[in-house]
N, CA, C, O and CB atoms as a CASP TS submission, in Angstrom:
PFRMAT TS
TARGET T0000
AUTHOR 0000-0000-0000
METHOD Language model
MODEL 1
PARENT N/A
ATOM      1  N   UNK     1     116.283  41.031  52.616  1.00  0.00           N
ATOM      2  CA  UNK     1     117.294  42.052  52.387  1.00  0.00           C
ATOM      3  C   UNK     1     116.706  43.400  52.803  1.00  0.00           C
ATOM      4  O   UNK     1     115.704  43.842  52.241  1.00  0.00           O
ATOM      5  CB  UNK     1     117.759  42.070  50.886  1.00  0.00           C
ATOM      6  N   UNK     2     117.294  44.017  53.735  1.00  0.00           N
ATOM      7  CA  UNK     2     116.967  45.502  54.045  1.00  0.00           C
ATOM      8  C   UNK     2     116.327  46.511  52.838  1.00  0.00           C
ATOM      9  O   UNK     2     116.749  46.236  51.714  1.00  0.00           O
ATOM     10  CB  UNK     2     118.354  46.145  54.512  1.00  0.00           C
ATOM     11  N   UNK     3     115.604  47.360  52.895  1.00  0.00           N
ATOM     12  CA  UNK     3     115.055  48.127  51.737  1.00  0.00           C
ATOM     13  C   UNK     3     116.562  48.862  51.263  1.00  0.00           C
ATOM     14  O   UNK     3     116.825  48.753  50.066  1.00  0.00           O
ATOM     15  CB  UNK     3     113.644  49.334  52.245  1.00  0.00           C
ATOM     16  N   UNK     4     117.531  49.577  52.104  1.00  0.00           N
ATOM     17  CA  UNK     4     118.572  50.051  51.461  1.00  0.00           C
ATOM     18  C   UNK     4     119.682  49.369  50.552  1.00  0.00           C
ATOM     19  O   UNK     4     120.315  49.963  49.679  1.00  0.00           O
ATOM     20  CB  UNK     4     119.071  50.553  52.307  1.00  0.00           C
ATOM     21  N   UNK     5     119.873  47.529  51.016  1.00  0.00           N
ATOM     22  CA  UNK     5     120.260  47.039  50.630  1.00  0.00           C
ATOM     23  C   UNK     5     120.012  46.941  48.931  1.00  0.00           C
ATOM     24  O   UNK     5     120.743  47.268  47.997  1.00  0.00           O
ATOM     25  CB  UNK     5     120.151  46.374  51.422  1.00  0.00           C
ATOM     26  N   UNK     6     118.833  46.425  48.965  1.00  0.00           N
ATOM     27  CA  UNK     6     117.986  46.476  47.569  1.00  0.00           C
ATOM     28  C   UNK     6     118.100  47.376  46.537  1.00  0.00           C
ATOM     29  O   UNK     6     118.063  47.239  45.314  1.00  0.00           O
ATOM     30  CB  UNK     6     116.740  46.620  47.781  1.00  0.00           C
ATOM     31  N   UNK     7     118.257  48.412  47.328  1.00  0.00           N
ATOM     32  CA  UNK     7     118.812  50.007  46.531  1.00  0.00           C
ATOM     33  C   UNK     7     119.948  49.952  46.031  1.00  0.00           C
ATOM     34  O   UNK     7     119.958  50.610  44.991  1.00  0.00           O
ATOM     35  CB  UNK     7     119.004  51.310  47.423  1.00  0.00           C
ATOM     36  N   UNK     8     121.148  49.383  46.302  1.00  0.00           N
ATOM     37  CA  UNK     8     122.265  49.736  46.346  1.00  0.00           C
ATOM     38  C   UNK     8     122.660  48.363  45.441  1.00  0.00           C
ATOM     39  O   UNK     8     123.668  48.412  44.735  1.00  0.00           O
ATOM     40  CB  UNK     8     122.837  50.080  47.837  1.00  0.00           C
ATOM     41  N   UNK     9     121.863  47.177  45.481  1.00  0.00           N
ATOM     42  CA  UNK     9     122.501  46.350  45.046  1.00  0.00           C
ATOM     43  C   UNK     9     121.676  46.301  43.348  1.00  0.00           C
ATOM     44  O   UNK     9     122.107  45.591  42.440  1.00  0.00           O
ATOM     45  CB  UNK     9     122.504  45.066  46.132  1.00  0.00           C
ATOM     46  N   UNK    10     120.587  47.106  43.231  1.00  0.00           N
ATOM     47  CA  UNK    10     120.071  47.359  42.164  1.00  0.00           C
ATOM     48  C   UNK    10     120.833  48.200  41.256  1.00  0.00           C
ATOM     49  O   UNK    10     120.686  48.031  40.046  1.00  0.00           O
ATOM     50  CB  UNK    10     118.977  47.795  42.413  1.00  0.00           C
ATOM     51  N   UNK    11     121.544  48.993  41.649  1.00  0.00           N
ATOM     52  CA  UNK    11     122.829  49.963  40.525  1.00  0.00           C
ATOM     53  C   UNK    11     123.865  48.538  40.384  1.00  0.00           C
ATOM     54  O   UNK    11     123.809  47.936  39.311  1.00  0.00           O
ATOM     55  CB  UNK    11     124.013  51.858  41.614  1.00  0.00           C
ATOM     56  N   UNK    12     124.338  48.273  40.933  1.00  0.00           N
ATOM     57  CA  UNK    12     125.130  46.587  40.224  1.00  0.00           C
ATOM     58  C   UNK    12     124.277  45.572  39.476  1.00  0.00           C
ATOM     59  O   UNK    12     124.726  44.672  38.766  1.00  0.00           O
ATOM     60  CB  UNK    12     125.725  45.481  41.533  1.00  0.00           C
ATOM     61  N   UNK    13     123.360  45.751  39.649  1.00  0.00           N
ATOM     62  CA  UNK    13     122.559  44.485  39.227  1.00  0.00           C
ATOM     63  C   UNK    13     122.030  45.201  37.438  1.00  0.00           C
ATOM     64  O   UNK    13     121.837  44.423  36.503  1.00  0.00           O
ATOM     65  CB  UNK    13     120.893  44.084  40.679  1.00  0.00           C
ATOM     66  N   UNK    14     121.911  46.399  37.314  1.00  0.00           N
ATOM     67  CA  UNK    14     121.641  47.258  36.359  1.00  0.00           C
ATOM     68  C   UNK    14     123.078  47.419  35.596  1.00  0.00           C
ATOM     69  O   UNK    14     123.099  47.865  34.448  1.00  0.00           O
ATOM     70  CB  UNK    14     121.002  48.578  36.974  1.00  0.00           C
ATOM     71  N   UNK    15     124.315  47.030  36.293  1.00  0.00           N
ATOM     72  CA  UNK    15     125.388  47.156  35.581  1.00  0.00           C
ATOM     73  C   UNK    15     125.866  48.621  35.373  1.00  0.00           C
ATOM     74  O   UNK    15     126.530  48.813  34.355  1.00  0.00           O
ATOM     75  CB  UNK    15     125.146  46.505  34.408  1.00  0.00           C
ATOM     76  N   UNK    16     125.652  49.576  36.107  1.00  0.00           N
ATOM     77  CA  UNK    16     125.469  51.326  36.069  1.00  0.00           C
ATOM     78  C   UNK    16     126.794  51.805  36.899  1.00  0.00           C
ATOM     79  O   UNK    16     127.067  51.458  38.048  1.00  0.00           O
ATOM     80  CB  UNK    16     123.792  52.001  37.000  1.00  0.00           C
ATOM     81  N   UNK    17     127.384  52.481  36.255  1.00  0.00           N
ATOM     82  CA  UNK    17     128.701  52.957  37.215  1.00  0.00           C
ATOM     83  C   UNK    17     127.577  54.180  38.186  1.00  0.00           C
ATOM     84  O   UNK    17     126.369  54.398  38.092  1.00  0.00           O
ATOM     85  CB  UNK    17     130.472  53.939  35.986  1.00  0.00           C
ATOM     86  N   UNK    18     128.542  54.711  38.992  1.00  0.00           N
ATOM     87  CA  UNK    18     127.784  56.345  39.879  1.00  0.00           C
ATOM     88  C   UNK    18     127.670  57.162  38.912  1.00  0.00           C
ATOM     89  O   UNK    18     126.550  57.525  38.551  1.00  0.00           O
ATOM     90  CB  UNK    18     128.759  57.317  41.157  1.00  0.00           C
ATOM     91  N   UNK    19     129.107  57.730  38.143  1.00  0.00           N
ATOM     92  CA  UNK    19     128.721  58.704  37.099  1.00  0.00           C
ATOM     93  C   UNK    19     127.537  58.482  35.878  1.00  0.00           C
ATOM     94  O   UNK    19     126.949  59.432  35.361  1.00  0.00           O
ATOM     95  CB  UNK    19     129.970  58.933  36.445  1.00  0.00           C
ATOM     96  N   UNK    20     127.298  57.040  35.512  1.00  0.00           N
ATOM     97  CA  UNK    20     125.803  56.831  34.750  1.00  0.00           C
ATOM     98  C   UNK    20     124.779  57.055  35.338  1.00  0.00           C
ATOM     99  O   UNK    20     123.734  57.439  34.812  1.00  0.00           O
ATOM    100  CB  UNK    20     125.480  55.622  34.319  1.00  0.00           C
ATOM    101  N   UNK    21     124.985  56.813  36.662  1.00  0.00           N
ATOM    102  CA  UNK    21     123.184  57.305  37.229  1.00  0.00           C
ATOM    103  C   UNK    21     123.151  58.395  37.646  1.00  0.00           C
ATOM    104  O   UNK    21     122.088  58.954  37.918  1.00  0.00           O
ATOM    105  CB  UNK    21     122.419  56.569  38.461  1.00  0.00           C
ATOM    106  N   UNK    22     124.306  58.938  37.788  1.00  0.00           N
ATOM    107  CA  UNK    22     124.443  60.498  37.883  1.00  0.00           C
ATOM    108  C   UNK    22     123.718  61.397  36.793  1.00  0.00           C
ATOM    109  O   UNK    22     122.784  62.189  36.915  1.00  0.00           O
ATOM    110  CB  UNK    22     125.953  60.851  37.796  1.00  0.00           C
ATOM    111  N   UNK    23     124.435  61.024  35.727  1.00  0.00           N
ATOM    112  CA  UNK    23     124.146  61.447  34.571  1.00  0.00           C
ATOM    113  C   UNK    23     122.799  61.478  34.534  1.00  0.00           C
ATOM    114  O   UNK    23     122.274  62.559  34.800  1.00  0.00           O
ATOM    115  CB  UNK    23     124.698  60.770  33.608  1.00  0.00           C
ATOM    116  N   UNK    24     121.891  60.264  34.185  1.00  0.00           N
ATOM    117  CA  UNK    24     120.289  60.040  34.495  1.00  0.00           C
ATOM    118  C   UNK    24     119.743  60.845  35.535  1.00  0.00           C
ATOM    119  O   UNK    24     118.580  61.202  35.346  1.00  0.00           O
ATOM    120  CB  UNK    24     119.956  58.606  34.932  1.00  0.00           C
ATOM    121  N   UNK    25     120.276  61.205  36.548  1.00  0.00           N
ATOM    122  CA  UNK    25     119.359  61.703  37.836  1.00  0.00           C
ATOM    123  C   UNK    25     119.557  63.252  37.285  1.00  0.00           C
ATOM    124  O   UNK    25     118.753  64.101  37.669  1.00  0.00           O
ATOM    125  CB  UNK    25     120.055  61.293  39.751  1.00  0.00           C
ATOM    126  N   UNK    26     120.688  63.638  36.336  1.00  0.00           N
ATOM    127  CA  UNK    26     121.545  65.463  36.417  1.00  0.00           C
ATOM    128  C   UNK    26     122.088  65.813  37.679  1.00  0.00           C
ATOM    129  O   UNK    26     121.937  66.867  38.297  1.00  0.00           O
ATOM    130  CB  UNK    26     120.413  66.914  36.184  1.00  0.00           C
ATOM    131  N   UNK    27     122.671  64.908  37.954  1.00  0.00           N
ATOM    132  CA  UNK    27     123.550  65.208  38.799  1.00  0.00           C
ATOM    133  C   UNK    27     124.994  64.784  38.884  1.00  0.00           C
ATOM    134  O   UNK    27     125.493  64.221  37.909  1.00  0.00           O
ATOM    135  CB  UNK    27     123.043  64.940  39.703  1.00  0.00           C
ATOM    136  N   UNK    28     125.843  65.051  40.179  1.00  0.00           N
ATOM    137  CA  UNK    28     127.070  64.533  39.039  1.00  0.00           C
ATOM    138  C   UNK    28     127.534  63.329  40.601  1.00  0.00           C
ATOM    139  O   UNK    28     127.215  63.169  41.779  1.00  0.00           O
ATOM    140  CB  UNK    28     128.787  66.316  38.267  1.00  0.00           C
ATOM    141  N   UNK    29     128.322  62.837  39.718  1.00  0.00           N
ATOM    142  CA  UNK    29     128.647  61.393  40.361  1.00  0.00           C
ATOM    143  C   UNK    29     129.265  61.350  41.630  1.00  0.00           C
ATOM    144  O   UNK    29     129.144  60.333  42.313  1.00  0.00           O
ATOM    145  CB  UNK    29     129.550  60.606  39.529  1.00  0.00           C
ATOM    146  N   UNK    30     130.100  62.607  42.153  1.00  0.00           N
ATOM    147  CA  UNK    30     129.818  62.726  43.871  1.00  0.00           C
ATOM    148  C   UNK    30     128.853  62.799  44.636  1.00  0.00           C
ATOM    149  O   UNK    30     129.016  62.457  45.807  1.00  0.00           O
ATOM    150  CB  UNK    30     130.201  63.594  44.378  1.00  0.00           C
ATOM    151  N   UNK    31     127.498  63.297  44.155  1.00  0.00           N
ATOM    152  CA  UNK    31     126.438  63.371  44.904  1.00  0.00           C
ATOM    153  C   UNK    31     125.749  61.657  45.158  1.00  0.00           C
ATOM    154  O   UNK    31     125.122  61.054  46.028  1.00  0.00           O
ATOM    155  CB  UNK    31     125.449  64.484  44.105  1.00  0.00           C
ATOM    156  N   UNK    32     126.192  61.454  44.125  1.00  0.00           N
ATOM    157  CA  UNK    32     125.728  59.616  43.864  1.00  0.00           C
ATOM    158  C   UNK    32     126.565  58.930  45.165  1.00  0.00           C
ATOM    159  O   UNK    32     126.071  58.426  46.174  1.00  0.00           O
ATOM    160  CB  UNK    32     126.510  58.720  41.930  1.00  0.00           C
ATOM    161  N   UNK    33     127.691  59.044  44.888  1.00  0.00           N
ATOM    162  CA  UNK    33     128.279  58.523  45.730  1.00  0.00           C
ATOM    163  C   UNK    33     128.384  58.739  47.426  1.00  0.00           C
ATOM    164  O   UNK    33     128.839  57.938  48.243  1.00  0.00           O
ATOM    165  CB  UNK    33     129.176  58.641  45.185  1.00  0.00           C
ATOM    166  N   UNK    34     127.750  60.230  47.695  1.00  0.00           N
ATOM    167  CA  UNK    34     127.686  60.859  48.760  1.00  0.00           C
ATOM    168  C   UNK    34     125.965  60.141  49.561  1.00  0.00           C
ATOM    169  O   UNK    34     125.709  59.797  50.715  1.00  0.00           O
ATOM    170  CB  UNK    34     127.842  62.643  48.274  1.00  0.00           C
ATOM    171  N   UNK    35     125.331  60.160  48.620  1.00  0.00           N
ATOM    172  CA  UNK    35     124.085  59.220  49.091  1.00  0.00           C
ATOM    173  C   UNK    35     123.752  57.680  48.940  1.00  0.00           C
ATOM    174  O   UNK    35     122.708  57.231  49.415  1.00  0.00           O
ATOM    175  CB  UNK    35     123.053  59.719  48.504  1.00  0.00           C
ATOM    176  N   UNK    36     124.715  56.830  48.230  1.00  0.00           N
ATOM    177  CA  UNK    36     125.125  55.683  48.492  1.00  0.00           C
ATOM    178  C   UNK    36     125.567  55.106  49.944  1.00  0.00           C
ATOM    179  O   UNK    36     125.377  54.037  50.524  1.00  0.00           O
ATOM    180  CB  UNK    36     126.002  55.623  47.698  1.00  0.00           C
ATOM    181  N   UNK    37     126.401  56.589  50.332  1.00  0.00           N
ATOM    182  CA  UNK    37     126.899  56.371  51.792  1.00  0.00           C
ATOM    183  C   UNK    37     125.848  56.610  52.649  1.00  0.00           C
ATOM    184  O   UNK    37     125.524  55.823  53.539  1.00  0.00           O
ATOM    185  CB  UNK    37     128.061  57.261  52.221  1.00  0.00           C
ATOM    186  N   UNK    38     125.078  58.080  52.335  1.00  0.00           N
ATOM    187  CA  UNK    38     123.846  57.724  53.112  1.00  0.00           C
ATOM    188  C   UNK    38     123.459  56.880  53.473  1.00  0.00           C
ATOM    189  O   UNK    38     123.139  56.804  54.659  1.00  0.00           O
ATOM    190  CB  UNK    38     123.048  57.895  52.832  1.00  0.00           C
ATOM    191  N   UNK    39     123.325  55.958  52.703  1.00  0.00           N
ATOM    192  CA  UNK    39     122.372  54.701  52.459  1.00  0.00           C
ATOM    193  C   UNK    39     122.348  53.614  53.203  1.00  0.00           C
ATOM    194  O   UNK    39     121.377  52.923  53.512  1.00  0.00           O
ATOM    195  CB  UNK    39     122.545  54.157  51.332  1.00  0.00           C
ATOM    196  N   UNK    40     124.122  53.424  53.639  1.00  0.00           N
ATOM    197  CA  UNK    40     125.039  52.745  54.244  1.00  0.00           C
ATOM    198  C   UNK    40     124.887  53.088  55.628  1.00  0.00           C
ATOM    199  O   UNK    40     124.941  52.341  56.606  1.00  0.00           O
ATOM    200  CB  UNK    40     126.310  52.968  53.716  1.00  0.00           C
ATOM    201  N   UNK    41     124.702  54.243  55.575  1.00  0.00           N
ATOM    202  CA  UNK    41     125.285  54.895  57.270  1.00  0.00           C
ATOM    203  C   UNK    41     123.958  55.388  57.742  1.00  0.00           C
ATOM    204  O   UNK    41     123.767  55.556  58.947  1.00  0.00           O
ATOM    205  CB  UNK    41     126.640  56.470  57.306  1.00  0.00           C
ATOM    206  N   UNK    42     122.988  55.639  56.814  1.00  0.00           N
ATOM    207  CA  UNK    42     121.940  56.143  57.871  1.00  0.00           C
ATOM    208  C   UNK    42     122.043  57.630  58.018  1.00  0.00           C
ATOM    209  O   UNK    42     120.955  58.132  58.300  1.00  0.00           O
ATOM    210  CB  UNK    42     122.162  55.472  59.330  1.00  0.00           C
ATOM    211  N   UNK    43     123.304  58.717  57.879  1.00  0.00           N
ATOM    212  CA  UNK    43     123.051  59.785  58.044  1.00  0.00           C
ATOM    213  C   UNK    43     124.127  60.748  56.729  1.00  0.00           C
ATOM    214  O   UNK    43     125.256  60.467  56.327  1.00  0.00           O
ATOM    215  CB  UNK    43     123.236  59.963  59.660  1.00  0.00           C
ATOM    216  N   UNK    44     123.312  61.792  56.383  1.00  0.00           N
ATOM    217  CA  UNK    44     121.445  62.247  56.434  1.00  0.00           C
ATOM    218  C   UNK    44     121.008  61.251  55.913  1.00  0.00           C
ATOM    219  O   UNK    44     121.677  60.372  55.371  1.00  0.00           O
ATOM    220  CB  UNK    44     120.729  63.624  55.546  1.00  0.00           C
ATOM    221  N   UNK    45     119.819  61.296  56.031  1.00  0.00           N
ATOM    222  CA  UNK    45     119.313  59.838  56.097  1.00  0.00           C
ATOM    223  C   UNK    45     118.117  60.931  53.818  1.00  0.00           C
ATOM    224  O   UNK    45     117.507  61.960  53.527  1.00  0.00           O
ATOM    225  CB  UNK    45     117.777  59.137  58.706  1.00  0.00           C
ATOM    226  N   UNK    46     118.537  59.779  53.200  1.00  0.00           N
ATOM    227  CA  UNK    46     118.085  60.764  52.197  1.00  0.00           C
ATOM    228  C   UNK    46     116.529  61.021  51.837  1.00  0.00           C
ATOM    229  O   UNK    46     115.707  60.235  52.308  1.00  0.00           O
ATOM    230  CB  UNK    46     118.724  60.369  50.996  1.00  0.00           C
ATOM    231  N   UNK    47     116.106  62.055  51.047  1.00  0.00           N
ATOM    232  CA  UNK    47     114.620  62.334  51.075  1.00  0.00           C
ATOM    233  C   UNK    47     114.150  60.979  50.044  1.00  0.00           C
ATOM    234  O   UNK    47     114.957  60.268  49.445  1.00  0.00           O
ATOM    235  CB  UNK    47     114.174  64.125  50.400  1.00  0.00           C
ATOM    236  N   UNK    48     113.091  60.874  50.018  1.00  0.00           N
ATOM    237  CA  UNK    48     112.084  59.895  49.199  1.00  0.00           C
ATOM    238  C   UNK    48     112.035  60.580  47.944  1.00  0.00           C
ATOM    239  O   UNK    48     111.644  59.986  46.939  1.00  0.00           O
ATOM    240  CB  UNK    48     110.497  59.682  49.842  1.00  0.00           C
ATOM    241  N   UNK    49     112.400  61.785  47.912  1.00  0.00           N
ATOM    242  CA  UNK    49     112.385  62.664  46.437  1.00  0.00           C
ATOM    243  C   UNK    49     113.568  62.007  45.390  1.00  0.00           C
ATOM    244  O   UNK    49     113.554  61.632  44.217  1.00  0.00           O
ATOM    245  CB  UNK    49     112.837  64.544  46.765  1.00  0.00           C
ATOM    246  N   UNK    50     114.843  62.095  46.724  1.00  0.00           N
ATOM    247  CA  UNK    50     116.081  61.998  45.867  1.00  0.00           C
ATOM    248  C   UNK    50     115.863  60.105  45.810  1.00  0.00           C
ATOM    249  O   UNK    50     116.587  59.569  44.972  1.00  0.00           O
ATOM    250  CB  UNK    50     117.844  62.817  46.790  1.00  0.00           C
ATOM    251  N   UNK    51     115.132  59.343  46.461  1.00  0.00           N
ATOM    252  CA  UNK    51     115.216  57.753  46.509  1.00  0.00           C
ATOM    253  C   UNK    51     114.975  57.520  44.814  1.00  0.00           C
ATOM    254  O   UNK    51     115.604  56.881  43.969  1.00  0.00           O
ATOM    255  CB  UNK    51     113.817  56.900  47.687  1.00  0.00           C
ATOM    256  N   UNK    52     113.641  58.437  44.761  1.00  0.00           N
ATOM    257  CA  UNK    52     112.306  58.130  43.591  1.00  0.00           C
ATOM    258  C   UNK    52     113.414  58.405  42.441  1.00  0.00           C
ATOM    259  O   UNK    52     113.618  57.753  41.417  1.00  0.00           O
ATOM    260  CB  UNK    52     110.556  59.457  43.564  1.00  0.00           C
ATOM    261  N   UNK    53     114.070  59.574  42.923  1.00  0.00           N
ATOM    262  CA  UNK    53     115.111  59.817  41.062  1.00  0.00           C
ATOM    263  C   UNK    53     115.909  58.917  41.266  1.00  0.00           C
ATOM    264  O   UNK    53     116.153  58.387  40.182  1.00  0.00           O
ATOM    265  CB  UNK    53     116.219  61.432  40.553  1.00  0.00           C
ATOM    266  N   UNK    54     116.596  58.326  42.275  1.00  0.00           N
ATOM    267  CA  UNK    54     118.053  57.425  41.909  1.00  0.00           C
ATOM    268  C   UNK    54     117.448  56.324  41.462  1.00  0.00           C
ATOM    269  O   UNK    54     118.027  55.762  40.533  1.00  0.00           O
ATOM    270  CB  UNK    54     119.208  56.999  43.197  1.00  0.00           C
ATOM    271  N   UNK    55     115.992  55.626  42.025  1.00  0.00           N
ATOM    272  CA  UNK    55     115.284  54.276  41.215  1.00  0.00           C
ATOM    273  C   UNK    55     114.940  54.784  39.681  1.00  0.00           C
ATOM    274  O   UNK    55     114.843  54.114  38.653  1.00  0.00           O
ATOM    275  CB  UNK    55     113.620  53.705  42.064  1.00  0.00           C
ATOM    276  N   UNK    56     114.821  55.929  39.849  1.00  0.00           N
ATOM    277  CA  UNK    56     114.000  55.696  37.813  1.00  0.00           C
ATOM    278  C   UNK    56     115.597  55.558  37.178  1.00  0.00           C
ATOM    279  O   UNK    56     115.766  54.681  36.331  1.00  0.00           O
ATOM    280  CB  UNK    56     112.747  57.838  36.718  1.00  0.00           C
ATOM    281  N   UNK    57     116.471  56.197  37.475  1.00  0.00           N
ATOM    282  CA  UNK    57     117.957  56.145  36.968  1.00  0.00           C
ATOM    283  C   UNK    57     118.285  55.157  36.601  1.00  0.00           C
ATOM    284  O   UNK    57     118.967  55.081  35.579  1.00  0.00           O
ATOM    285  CB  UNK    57     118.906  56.428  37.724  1.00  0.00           C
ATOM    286  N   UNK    58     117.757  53.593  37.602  1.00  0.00           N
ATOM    287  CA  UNK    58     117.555  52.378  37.462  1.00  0.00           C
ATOM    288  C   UNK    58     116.975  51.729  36.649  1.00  0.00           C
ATOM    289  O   UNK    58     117.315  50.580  36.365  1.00  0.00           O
ATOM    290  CB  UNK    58     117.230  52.087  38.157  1.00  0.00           C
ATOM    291  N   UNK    59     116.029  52.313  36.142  1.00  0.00           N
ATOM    292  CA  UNK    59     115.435  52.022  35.581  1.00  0.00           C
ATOM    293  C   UNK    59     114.089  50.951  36.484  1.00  0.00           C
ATOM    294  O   UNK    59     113.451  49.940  36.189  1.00  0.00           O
ATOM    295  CB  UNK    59     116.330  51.683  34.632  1.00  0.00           C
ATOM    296  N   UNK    60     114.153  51.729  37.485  1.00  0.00           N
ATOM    297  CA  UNK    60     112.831  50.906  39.032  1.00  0.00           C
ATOM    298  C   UNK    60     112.001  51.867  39.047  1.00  0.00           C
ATOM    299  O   UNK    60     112.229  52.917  38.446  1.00  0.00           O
ATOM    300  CB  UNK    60     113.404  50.655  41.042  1.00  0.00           C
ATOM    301  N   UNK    61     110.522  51.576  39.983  1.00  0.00           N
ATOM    302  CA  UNK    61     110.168  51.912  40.458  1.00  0.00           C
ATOM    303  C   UNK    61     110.234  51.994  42.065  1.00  0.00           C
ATOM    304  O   UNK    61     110.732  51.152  42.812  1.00  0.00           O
ATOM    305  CB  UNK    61     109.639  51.707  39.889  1.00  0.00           C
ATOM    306  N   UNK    62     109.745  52.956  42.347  1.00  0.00           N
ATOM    307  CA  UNK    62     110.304  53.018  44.498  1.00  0.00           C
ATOM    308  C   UNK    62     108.582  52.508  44.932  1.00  0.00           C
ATOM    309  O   UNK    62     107.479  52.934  44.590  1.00  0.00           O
ATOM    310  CB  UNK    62     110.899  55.628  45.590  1.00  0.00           C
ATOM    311  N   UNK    63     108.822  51.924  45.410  1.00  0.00           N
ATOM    312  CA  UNK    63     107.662  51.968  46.249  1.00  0.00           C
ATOM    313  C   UNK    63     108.072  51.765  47.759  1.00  0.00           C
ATOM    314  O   UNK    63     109.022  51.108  48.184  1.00  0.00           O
ATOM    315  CB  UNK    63     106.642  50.882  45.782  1.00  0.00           C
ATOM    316  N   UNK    64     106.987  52.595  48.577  1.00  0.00           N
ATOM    317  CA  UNK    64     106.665  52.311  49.615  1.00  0.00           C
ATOM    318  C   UNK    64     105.683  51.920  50.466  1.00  0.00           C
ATOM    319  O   UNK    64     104.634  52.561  50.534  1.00  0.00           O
ATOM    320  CB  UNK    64     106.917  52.796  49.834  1.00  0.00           C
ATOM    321  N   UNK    65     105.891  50.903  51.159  1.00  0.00           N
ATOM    322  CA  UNK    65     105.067  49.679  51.821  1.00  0.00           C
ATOM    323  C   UNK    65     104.910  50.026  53.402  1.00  0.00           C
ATOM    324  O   UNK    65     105.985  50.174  53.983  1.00  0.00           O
ATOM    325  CB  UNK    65     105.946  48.096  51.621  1.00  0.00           C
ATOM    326  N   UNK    66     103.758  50.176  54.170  1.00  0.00           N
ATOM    327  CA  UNK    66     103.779  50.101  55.736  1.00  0.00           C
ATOM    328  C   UNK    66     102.580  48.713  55.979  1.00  0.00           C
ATOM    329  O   UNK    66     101.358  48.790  55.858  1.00  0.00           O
ATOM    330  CB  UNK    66     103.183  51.906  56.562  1.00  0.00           C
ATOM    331  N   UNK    67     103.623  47.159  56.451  1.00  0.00           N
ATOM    332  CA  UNK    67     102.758  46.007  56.244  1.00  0.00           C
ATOM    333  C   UNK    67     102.426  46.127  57.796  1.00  0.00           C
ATOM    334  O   UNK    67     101.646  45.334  58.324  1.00  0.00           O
ATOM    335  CB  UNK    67     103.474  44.464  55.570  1.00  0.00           C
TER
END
């Protein structure tokens, strides 16, 4: 599964609407939803800052791997 995939399918898998991880990140649930699409589309493509807060929201950790 793609690394974005994983991202995206981890807020369902956590059972989390946008406005709950909104809430968790302080932000509000258009921005959630505005980088979901990111996520999807590739552009803007989002920072590793905003990745790291939407995973703890998750209750994840982010890691990044160069194998």
């Amino acid at each position: 599964m793609p690394a974005f995939d994983a991202i995206l399918a981890a807020r369902r898998e956590a059972g989390l609407t946008q406005a709950e991880v909104a809430e968790r990140m302080g932000t509000k649930a258009p921005a959630v939803a505005r980088l979901e699409q990111a996520l999807v589309t590739g552009r803007p493509s989002p920072s590793l800052a905003t990745l790291n807060r939407y995973a703890r929201a998750l209750g994840k950790k982010l890691e990044v791997r160069l194998v």
